[in-house]
Every structure is written in structure tokens, then in C-alpha cells.
N, C-alpha and C positions, 0 to 999 in steps of 0.2 A: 560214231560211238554206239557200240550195244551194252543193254544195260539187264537190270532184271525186271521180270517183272512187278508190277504193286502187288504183294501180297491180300488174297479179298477175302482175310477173317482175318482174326488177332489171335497171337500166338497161344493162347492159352484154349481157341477153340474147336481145338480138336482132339481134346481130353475125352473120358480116358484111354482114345487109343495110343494115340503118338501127345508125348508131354511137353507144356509150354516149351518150358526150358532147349529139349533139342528142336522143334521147330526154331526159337529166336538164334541158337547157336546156327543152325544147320543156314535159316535165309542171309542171317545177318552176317555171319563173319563165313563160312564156305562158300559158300555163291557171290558173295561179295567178293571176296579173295580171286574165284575166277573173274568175276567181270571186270574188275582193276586189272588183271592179271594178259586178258585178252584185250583188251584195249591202249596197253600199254605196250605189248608185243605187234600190235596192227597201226600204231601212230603216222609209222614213216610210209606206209602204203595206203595213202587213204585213194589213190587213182585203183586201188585194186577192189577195195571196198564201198566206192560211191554207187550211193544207187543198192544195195546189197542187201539182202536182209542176210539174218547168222544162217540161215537154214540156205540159203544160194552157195554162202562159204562151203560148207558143210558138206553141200551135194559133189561141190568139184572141189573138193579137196583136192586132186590130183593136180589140180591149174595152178594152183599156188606154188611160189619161190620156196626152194627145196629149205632155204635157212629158217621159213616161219612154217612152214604142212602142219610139221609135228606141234608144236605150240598150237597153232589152230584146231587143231582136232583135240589137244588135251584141254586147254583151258577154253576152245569155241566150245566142245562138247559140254563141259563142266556147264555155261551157263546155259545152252539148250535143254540136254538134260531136266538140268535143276525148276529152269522153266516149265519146262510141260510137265514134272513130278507135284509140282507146288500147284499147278493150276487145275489141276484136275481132280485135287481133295477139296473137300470141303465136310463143313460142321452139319449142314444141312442137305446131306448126297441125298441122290435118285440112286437107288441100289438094281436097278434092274433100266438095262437100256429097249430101246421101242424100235418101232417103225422097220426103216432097211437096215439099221445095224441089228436088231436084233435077228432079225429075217436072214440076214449072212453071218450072226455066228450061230443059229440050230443048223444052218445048213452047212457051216464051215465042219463046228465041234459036235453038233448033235444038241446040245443044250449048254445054259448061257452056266450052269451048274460044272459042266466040264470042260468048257474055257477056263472057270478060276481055276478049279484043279489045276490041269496042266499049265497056265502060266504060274501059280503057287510053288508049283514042286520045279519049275524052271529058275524061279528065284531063289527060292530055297537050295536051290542045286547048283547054284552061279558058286565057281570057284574064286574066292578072294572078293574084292572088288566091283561089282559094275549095275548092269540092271538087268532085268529081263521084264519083256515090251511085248505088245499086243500092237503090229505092226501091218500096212496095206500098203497094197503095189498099185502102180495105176493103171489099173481095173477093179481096183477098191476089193481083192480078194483080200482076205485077212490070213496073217500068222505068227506065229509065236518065236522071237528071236531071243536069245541072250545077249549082252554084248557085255566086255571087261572094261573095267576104268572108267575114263567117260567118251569111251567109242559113242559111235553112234552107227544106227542102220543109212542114213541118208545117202552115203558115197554108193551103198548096193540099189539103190532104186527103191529104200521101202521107208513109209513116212510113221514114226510112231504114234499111236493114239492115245497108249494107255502106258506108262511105264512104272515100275515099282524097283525103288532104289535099292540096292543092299549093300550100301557104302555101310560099314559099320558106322558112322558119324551121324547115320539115318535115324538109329535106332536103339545103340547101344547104352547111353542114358537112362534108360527106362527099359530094354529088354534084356540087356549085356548081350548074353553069346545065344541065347535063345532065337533065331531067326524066326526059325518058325512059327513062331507066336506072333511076331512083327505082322510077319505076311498074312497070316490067321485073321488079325485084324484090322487091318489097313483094308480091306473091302468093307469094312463099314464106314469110310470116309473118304472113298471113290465116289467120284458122283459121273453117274453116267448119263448125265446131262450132257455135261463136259467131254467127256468123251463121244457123245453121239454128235457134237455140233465140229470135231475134231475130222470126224469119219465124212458129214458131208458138204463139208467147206472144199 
């Protein structure tokens, strides 16, 4: 069984960027909806999934029975995704990360100021659907992906650290068609905490 995670603040505390209401909508009934939704699709194969974490699925996507792939990648993705989007906000962010993460994104992007840019204007620029990610290969270089729906980087070899949703279901509550304002402030409730214990786990 995969599940979500425990949400570690309460819906209302990540005001006023992102509004109670689409938080409790977005953990409680979308992500729920996937995790019902892949757990019910993965019952009859539990010899395929023992032992498994979702991100093992995820990486060999390919190895799985051609009748569940697709199911696995939309609704595995939908709770991966949703997991590491939920777990990396927080009401009480570290807005600036340290140490070797910081250390490989001046030397990736130049400064930690032109990472956001270019992932902002990647998300902001995602056609339809999906997210765009702040993602590392293993050799922990970093890069900046898009992906539609709820793909995921995992199947290419890159692990994300940092994701920013732009499902309208994210956002639209509170920003309607405006994205750009969404992503504008959603770094003030990044916590690069979160993401620096992501990069050296």
C-alpha cells in the first residue's frame, strides 16, 4: 500500500500565499483520489510491488506489465509528485539553502537568484498541466526539467528535489489564470531546508 504523506502544518498555514481552502482541496480530495486510485490499480500485483518503495516503481517503469505502466506512471506519479510538492512547503521556510547545495547551484546557475528565475519562467512556461523541477543525476549535478501531467523525471535517471505544481487545481482558487503570481510566491513557502536534506540523502 502507498499512501500520502502526513501533511506537517495545517491547511490554513501557508496563508497568504497559497489559501487554506486549495491546500485542504488539493491534499484531501487530489492526492487522495491518486493514492486510492494507485493502490487499487497495483492490488493484484502485490509479488511486483513487495519490498518497493513508489520511487523503485517509478524508476523502472519499463519492467512493469504493459496493462498497469500507464496507470502507474499517471496515478504513481500523481502521489509522488504531490508528495515531495507538499513536503517541501512549509509556513516556517529557510528561503535561502547552505552548504554543498548551495555550493552547486552558484556553480551550476551562477547564483541561487537565477535558479529561481529560470525554474519560475519554466513553470510559468509548462504548457497545460504538469510541473517543472529542480532535479540531480547521480553525481548530484543539478538541472532544471519540465515534465506534463504527472510524469515524472525518475524513468531518465534524475531524482527531483524541488518541484512546483502547475496543475491549475494548485492554484486557481486563489490566483484563477494568473500563474505567474502563483510561482512569484510560492518561494516564500519553499523551505530549503527541505530541499537541502533532499539533495544530500
Amino acid at each position: 500500500m502507498y499512501d500520502k504523506i502526513v501533511l506537517p502544518y495545517e491547511f490554513n498555514e501557508l496563508e497568504p500565499y497559497i489559501d487554506a481552502q486549495t491546500i485542504e482541496t488539493h491534499y484531501s480530495k487530489h492526492l487522495q483520489t491518486y493514492v486510492n486510485n494507485l493502490n487499487n490499480l497495483l492490488k493484484d500485483y502485490e509479488n511486483l510491488t513487495e519490498g518497493k518503495t513508489l520511487e523503485d516503481l517509478l524508476r523502472n517503469v519499463s519492467e512493469l506489465p504493459e496493462e498497469i505502466r500507464q496507470g502507474v506512471i499517471n496515478q504513481g506519479g500523481g502521489v509522488y509528485n504531490h508528495n515531495l510538492y507538499f513536503s517541501i512547503l512549509s509556513p516556517n521556510a529557510c528561503t535561502m539553502p547552505k552548504g554543498d547545495l548551495l555550493e552547486k547551484i552558484n556553480k551550476t546557475f551562477g547564483s541561487v537568484e537565477n535558479l529561481k528565475d529560470e525554474l519560475s519562467k519554466k513553470a510559468i512556461a509548462q504548457f497545460g498541466s504538469g510541473y517543472a523541477s529542480l532535479v540531480m543525476d547521480n553525481n548530484k549535478d543539478l538541472f532544471i526539467k519540465a515534465t506534463s501531467n504527472q510524469d515524472t523525471t525518475l524513468k531518465d535517471g534524475f531524482t527531483p528535489i524541488l518541484t512546483i505544481d502547475v496543475w491549475e487545481h494548485a492554484y486557481y482558487l486563489k490566483y484563477k489564470n494568473l500563474r505567474p503570481d502563483y510561482v512569484k510566491n510560492i518561494w516564500n513557502v519553499i523551505d530549503w531546508n527541505k530541499v537541502d536534506e533532499l539533495y544530500n540523502k
